[in-house]
C-alpha positions as a Python dict, from the first residue, in 0.01 Angstrom:
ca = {
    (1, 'X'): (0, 0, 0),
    (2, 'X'): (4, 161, -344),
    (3, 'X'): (344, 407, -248),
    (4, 'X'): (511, 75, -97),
    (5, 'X'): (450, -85, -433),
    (6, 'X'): (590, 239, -581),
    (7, 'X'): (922, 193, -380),
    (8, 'X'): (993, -122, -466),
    (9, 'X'): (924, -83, -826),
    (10, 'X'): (1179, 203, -804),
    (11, 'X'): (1461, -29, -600),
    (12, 'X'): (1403, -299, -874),
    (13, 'X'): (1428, -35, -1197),
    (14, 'X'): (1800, 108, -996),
    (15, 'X'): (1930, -252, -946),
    (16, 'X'): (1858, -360, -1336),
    (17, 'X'): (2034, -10, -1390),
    (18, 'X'): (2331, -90, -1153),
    (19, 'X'): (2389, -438, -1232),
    (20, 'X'): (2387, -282, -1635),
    (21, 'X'): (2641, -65, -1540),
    (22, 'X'): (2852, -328, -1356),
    (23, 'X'): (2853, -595, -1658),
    (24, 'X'): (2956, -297, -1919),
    (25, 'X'): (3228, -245, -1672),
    (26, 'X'): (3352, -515, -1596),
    (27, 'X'): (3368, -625, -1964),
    (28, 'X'): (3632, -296, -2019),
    (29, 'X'): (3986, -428, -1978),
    (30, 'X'): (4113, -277, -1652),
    (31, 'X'): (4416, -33, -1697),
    (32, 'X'): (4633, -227, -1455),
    (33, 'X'): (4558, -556, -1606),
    (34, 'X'): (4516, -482, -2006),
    (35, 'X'): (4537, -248, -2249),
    (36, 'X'): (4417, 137, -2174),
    (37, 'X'): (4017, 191, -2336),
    (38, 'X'): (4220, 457, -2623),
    (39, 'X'): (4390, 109, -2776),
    (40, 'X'): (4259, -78, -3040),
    (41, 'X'): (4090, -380, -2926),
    (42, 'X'): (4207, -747, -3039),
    (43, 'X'): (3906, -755, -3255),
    (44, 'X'): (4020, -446, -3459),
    (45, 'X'): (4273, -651, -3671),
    (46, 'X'): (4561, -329, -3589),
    (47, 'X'): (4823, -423, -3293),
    (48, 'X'): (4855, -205, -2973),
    (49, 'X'): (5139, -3, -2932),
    (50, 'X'): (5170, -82, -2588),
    (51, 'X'): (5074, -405, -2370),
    (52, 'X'): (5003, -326, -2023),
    (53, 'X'): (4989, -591, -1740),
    (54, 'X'): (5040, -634, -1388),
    (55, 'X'): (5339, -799, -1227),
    (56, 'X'): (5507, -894, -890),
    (57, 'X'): (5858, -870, -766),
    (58, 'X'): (6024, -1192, -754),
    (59, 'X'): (6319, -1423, -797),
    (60, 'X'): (6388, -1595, -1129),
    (61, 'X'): (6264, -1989, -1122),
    (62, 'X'): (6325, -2193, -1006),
    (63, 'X'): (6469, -2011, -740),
    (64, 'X'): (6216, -1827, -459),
    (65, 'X'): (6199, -1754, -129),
    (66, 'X'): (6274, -2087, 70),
    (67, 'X'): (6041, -2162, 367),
    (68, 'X'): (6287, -2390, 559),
    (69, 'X'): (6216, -2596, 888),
    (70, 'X'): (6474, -2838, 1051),
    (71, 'X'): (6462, -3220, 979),
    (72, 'X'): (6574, -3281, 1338),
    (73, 'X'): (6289, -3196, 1542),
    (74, 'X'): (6404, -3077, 1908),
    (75, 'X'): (6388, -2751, 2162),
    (76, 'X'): (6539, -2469, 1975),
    (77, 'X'): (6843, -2350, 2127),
    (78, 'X'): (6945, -2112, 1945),
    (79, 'X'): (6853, -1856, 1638),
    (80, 'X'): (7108, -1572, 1441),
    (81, 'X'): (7049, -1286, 1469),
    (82, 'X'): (6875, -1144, 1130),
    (83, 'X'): (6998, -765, 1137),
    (84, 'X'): (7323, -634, 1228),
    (85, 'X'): (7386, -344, 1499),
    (86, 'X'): (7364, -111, 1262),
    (87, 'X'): (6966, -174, 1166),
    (88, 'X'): (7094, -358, 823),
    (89, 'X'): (6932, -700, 741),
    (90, 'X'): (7238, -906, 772),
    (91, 'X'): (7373, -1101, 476),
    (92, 'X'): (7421, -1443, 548),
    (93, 'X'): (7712, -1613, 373),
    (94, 'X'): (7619, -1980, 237),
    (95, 'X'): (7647, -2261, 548),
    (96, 'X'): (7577, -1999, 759),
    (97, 'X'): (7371, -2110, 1078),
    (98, 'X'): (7057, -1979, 1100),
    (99, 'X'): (6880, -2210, 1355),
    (100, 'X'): (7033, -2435, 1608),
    (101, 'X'): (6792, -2744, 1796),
    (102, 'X'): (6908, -2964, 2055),
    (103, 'X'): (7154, -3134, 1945),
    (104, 'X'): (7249, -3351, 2250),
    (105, 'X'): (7132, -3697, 2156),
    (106, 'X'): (7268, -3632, 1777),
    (107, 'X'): (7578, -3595, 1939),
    (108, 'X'): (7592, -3925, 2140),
    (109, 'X'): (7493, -4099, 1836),
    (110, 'X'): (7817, -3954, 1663),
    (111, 'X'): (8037, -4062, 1937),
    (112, 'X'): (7883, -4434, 1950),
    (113, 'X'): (7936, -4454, 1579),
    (114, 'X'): (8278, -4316, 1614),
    (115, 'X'): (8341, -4590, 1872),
    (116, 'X'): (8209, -4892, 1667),
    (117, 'X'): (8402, -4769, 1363),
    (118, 'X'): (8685, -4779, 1545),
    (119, 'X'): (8688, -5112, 1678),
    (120, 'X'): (8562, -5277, 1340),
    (121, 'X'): (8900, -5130, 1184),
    (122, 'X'): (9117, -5278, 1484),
    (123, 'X'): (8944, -5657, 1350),
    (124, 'X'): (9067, -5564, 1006),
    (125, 'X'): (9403, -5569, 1125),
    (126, 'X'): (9327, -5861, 1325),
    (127, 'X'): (9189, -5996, 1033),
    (128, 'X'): (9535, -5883, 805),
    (129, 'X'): (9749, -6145, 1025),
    (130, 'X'): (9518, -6445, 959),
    (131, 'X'): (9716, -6563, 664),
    (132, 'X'): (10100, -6579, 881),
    (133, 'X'): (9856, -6716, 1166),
    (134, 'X'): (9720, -6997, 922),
    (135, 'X'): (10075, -7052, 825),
    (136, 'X'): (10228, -7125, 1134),
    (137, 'X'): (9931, -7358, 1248),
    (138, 'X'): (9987, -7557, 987),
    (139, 'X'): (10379, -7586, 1071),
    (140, 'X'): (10261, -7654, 1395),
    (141, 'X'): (9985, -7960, 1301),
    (142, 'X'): (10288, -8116, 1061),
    (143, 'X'): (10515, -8119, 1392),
    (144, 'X'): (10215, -8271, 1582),
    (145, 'X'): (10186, -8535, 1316),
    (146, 'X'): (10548, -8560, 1275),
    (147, 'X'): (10565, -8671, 1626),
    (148, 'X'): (10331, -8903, 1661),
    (149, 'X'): (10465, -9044, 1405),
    (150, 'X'): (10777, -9082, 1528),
    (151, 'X'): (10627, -9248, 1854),
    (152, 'X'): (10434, -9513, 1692),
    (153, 'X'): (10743, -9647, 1521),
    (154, 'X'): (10916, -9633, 1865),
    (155, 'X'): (10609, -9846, 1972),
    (156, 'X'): (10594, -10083, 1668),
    (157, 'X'): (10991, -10135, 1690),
    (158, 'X'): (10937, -10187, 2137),
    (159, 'X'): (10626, -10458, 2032),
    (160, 'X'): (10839, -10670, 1793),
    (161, 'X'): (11124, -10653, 2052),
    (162, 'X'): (10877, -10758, 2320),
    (163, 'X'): (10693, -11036, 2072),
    (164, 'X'): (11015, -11210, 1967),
    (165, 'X'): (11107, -11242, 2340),
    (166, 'X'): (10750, -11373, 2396),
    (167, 'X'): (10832, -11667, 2159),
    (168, 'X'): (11161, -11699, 2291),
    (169, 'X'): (11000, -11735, 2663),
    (170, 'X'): (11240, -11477, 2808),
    (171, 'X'): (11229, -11123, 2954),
    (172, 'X'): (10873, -11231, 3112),
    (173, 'X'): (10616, -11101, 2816),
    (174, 'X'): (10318, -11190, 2874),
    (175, 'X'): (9992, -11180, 2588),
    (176, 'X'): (9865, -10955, 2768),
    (177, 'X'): (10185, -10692, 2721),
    (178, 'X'): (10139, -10763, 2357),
    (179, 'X'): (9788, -10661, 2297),
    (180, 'X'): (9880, -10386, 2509),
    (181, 'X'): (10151, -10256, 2289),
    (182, 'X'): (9909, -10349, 2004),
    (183, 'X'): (9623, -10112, 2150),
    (184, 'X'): (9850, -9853, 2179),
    (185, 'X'): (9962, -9835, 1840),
    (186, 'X'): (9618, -9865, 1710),
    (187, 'X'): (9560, -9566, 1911),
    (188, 'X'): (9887, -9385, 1774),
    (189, 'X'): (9719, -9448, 1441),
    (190, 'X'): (9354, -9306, 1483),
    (191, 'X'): (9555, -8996, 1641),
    (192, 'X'): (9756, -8932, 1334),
    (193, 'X'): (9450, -9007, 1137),
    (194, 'X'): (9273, -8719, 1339),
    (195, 'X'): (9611, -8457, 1307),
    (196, 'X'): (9625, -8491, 918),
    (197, 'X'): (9221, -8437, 972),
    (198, 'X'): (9294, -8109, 1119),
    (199, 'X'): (9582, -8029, 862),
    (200, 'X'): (9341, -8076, 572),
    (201, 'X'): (9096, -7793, 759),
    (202, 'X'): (9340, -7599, 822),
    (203, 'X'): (9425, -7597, 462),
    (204, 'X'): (9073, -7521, 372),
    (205, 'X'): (9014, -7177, 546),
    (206, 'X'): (9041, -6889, 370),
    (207, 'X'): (9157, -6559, 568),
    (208, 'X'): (9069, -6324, 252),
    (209, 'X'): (8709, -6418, 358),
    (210, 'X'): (8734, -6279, 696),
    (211, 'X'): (8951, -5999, 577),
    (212, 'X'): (8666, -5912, 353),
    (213, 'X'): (8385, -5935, 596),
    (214, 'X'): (8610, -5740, 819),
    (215, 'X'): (8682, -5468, 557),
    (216, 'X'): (8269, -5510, 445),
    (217, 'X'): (8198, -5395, 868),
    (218, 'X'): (8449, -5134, 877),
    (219, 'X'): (8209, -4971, 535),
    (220, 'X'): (7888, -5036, 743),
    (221, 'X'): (8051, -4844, 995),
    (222, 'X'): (8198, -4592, 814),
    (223, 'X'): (7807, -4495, 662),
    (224, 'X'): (7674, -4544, 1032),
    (225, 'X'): (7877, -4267, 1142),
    (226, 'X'): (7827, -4042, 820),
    (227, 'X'): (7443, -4123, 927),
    (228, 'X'): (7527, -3979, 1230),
    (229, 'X'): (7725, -3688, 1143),
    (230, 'X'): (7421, -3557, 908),
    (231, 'X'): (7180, -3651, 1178),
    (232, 'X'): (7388, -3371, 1370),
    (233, 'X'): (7423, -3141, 1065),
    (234, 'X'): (7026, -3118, 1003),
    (235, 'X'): (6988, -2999, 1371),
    (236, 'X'): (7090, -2699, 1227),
    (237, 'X'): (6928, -2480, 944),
    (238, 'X'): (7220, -2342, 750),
    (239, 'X'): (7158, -2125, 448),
    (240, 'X'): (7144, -2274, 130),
    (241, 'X'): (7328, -2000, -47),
    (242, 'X'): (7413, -1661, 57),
    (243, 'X'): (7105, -1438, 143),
    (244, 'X'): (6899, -1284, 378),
    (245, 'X'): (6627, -1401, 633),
    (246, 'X'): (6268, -1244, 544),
    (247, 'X'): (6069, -1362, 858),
    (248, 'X'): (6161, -1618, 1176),
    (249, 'X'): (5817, -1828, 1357),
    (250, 'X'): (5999, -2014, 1584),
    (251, 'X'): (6156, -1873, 1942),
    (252, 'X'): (6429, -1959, 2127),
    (253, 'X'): (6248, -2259, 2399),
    (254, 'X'): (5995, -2349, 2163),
    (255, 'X'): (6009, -2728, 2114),
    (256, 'X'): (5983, -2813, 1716),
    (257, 'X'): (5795, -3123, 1569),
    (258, 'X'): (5691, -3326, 1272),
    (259, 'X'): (5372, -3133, 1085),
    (260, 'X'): (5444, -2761, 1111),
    (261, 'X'): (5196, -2526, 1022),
    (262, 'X'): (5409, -2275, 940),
    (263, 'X'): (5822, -2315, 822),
    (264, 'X'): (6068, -2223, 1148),
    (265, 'X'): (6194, -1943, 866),
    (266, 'X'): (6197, -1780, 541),
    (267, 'X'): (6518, -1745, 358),
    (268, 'X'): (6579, -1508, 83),
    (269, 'X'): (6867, -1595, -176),
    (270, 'X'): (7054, -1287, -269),
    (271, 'X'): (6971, -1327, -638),
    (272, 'X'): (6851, -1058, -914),
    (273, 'X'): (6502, -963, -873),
    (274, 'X'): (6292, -971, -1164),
    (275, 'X'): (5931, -914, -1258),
    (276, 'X'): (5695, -1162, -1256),
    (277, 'X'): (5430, -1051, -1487),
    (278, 'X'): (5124, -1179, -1639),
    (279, 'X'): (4949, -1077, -1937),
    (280, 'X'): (4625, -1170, -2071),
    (281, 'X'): (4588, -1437, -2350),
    (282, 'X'): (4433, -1123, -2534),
    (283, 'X'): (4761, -939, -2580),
    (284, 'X'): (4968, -1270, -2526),
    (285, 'X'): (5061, -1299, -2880),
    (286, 'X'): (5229, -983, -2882),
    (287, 'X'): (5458, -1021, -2639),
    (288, 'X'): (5869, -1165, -2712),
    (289, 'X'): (6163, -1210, -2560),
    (290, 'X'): (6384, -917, -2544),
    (291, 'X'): (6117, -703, -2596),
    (292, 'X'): (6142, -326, -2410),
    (293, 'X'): (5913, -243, -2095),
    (294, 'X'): (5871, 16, -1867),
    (295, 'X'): (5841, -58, -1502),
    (296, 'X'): (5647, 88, -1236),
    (297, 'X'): (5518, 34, -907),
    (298, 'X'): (5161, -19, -904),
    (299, 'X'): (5060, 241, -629),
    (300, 'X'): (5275, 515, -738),
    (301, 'X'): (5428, 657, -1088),
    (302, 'X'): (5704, 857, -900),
    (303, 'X'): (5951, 599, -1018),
    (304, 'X'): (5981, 370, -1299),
    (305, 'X'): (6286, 165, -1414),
    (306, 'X'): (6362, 18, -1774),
    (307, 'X'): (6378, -347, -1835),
    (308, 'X'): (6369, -627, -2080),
    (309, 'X'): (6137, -937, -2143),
    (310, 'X'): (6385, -1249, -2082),
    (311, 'X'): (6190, -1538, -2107),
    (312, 'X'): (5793, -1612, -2188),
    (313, 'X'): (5604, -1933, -2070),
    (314, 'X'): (5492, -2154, -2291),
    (315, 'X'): (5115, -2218, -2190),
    (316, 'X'): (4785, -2023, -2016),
    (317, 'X'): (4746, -2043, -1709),
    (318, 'X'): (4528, -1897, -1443),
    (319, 'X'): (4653, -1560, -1268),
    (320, 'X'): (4867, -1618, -1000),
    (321, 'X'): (4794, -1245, -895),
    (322, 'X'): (4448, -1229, -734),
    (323, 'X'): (4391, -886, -581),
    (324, 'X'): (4029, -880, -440),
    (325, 'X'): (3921, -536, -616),
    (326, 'X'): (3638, -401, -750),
    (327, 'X'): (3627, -479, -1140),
    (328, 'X'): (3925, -684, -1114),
    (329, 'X'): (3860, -1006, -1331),
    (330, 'X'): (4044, -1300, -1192),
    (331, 'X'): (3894, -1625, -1378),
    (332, 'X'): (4115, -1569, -1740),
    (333, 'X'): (4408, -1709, -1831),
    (334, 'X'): (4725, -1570, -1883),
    (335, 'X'): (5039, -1550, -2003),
    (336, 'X'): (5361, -1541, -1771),
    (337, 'X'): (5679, -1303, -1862),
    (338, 'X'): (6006, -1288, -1645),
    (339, 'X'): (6102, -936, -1681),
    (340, 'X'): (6459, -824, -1575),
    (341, 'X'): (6574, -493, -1505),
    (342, 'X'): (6818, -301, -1660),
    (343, 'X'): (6944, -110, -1389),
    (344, 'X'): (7154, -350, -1101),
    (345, 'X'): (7020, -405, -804),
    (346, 'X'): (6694, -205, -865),
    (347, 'X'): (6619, -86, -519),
    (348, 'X'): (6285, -318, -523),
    (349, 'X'): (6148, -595, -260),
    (350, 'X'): (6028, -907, -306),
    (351, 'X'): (5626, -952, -316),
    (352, 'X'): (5597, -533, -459),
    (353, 'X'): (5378, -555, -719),
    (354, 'X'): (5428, -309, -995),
    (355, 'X'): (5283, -218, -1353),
    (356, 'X'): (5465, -305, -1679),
    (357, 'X'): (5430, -140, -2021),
    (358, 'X'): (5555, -313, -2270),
    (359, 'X'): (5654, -174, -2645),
    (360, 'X'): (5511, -357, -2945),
    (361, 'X'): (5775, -292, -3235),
}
């Protein structure tokens, strides 16, 4: 009983020691992610000659790598072809398909929209001869009125013929001829009453109206078919500008729906690459644009490029690089610098992380 005691009053003594050791450590800014142990600390009052951080290959914001999925969902029928023969990623020029869905009932969309728009411009010209149409109806309803005109004083001239040989008691006219002739001419009346009705309508319709609504339906069809026509455009995933494509989920068959879990592919601009790098709100305030640092990738010091600071954020925020390392303190705040290089096209890839030194003059 007494040596088990012994043991684990030895376990507990090397776990206080350990877990001393740890804290001390882990309170030591880490080479990759601060300033080297020979530096003067913050607290010191004197300014390092050199800030050291940790960065990541990137592209300059806002632009990124672009995870990009169709807004027509459908089969996929078709996706380019990312390298060329020769084994080299190909460079896609900007409107360049990448991806290709069914695009079938996009199509017969189009050509019903094509169809409609068609027919609403043949009522605009229709709609154009209205006014020369009005014209001659109304020509045509003063003829008409004209003429009945004319008849009723044929009929009122034939009555007083017929009533003056009724008093005379000749020609056999009977009362009954009279109120006849009378009727009639009553009737004349009410029908040239009713033409001049239909003259004053005439007069009151307006052909610009239904030139308007006619013009108004040839716009709604117009934006119908331009509905269509990007309704067939987004069944294809063209690339934004010219670039490369990093990585392709989808295959060739596989049907594609609303709420992806992962993009159909990644797209690449073909933009200068630049350092992302963050430094700790200890050495923040010594950092400026257009200040010198040395460049290096973080696994290896076989190469190292020279590059500037161009811009600096203007807040702390938490690290966006979280490597899960021993030692490696993720829960501070930092300050983010977009480094560029000085050397064109820097034979770098996106997501490398690399080591920056930067000069403190």
């Amino acid at each position: 009983m007494r040596t088990i005691l012994v043991f684990f009053g030895i376990l507990a003594l090397v776990a206080m020691v350990m877990g001393v050791i740890v804290a001390t450590q882990q309170t030591t800014p880490h080479p990759g992610n601060a300033a080297p142990k020979d530096l003067p600390s913050s607290g010191t009052g004197e300014p390092p000659p050199y800030i050291f951080c940790l960065g990541e290959i990137g592209l300059e914001p806002p632009a990124g790598v672009v995870d990009m999925y169709p807004e027509q969902h459908g089969q996929v029928m078709e996706i380019a072809d990312i390298v060329d023969a020769g084994g080299k990623e190909h460079v896609f020029k900007k409107g360049e398909m990448l991806l290709k869905v069914d695009d079938r009932l996009a199509k017969a969309q189009l050509e019903k929209a094509e169809a409609a728009l068609s027919a609403a411009q043949e009522d605009v010209k229709k709609a154009r001869l209205l006014p020369q149409q009005l014209k001659f109806k109304e020509e045509q309803q003063n003829s008409a009125i004209q003429a009945l005109q004319h008849k009723r004083v044929a009929v009122e001239a034939d009555l007083k013929n017929k009533q003056q040989k009724f008093k005379e008691n000749i020609g056999g006219i009977t009362q009954n001829i009279l109120t006849a002739m009378e009727e009639s001419l009553k009737q004349l009346d009410e029908q040239v009453k009713a033409e001049k009705s239909k003259l004053e309508e005439l007069k009151l319709a307006q052909p610009q109206f239904d030139i308007d609504r006619a013009k108004a339906d040839v716009a709604a069809k117009t934006a119908d078919k331009r509905q269509a026509e990007i309704a067939l455009e987004k069944c294809q995933l063209k690339g934004p500008t010219e670039g490369t494509v990093l990585r392709v989920y989808a295959k060739v068959g596989e049907p594609l729906g609303p709420n992806p879990r992962l993009p159909a592919l990644e797209f690449l601009p073909n933009l200068p690459r630049v350092v992302k790098a963050e430094v700790m709100q200890e050495w923040g305030r010594y950092v400026r644009v257009g200040q010198e640092a040395t460049i290096e990738d973080d696994t290896s010091t076989q190469k190292e490029w020279k590059g500037r600071i161009k811009s600096v954020s203007d807040w702390y925020a938490p690290k966006r690089l979280r490597p899960q390392e021993p030692f490696m303190m993720n829960d501070v705040r930092t300050l983010e610098c977009i480094i560029e290089f000085a050397e064109p096209n820097a034979k770098v890839r996106i997501g490398q992380r690399m080591r920056v030194k930067m000069k403190n003059d």
